[in-house]
C-alpha positions as CSV (number, residue, x, y, z in Angstrom):
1,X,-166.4,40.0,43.6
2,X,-169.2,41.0,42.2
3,X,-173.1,39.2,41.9
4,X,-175.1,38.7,38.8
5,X,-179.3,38.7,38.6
6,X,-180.7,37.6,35.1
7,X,-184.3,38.3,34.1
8,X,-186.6,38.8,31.3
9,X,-186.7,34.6,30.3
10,X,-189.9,33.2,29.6
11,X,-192.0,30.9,26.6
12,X,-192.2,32.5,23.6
13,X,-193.1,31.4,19.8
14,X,-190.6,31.0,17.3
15,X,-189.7,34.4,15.4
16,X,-190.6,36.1,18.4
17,X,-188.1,38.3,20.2
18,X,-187.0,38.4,23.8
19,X,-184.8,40.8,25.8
20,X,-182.6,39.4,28.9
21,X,-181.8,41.5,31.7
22,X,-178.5,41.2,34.5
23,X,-178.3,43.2,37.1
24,X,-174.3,43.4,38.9
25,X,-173.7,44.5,42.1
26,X,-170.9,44.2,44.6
27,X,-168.2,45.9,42.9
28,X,-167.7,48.7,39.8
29,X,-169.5,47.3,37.0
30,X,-167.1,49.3,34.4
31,X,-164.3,47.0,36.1
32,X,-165.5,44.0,33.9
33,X,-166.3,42.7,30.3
34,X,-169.4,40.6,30.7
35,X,-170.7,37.8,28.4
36,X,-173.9,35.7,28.1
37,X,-174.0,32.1,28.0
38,X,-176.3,29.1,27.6
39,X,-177.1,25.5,28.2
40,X,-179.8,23.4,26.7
41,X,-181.1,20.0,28.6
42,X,-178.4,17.4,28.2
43,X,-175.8,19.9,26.5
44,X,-172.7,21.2,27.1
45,X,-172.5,25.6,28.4
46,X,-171.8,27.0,24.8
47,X,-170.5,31.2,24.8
48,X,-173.5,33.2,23.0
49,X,-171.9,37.0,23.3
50,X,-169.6,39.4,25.0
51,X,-168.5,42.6,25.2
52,X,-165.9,44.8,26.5
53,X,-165.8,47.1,29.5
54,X,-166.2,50.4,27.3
55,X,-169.0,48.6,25.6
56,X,-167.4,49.6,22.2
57,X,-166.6,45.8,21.2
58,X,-168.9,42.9,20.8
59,X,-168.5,39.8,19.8
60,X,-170.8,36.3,18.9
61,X,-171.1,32.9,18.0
62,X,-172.1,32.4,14.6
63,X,-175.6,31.1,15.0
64,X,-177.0,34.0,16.8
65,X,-174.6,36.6,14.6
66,X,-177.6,39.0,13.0
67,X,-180.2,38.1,15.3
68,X,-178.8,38.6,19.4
69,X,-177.3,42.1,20.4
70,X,-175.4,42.3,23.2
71,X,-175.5,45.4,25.0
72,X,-174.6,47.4,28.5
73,X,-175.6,51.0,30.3
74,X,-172.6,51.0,33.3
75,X,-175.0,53.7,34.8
76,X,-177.2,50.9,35.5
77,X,-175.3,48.3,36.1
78,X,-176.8,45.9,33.5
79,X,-175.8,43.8,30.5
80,X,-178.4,43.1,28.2
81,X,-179.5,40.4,25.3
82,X,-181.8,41.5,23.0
83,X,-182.9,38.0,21.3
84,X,-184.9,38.6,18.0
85,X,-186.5,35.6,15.2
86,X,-186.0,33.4,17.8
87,X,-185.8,29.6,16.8
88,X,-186.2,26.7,18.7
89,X,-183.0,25.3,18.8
90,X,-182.4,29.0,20.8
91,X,-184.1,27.1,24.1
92,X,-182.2,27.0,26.7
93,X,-181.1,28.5,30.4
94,X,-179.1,31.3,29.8
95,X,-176.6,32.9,31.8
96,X,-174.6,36.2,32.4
97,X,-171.1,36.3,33.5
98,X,-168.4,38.7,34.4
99,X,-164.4,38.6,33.5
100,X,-161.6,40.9,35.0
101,X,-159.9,40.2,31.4
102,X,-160.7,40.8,27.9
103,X,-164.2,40.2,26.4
104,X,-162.3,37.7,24.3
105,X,-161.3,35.9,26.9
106,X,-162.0,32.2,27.7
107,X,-162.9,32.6,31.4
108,X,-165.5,34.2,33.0
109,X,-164.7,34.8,36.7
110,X,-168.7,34.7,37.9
111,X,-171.6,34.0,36.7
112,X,-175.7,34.3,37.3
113,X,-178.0,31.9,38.6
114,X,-179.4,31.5,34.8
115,X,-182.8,32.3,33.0
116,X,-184.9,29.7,31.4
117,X,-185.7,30.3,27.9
118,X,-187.9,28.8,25.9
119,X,-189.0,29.0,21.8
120,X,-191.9,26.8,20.4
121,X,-192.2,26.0,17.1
């Protein structure tokens, strides 16, 4: 088991950039791939980014491909999303997630309590 923080949300104007936070604690952090994910109001949890244990592979969903990195430091225990020309359609709550498989897996095992994020135009 392990527990998952996010931080770092807040409003900010489109083209602006934003850096998300999530703290793990409760087991190794190195154990697991971790991935970011986010839901607008009245939409579906759509996958943003993930990346392997080694932090050596990445991967992301097209929209955000060029503008989002998805990062980790195991000595910290954090994941990180570094969110840059932000657009408006990027608003949403966003959440961090842990998997004891593959970064390109389908399913997370646990997940955050979310971070609201919001982009005005």
């Amino acid at each position: 088991q392990v527990q998952l923080v996010e931080s770092g949300g807040g409003l900010v104007q489109a083209g602006d950039s934003l850096r998300l936070s999530c703290a793990a604690s409760g087991r190794t952090f190195s154990n697991f791939a971790m991935g970011w994910f986010r839901q607008a109001p009245g939409e579906k949890r759509e996958f943003v980014a993930a990346i392997s244990r080694s932090g050596i592979n990445t991967n992301y969903r097209d929209s955000v491909k060029g503008r989002f990195i998805i990062s980790r430091d195991n000595a910290k225990n954090t994941v990180y999303l570094q969110m840059s020309s932000l657009k408006p359609e990027d608003t949403a709550v966003y959440f961090c997630a842990a998997t004891y498989r593959s970064s390109l897996s389908t399913t997370f095992d646990f997940w955050g309590q979310g971070t609201q994020v919001t982009v005005s135009s």
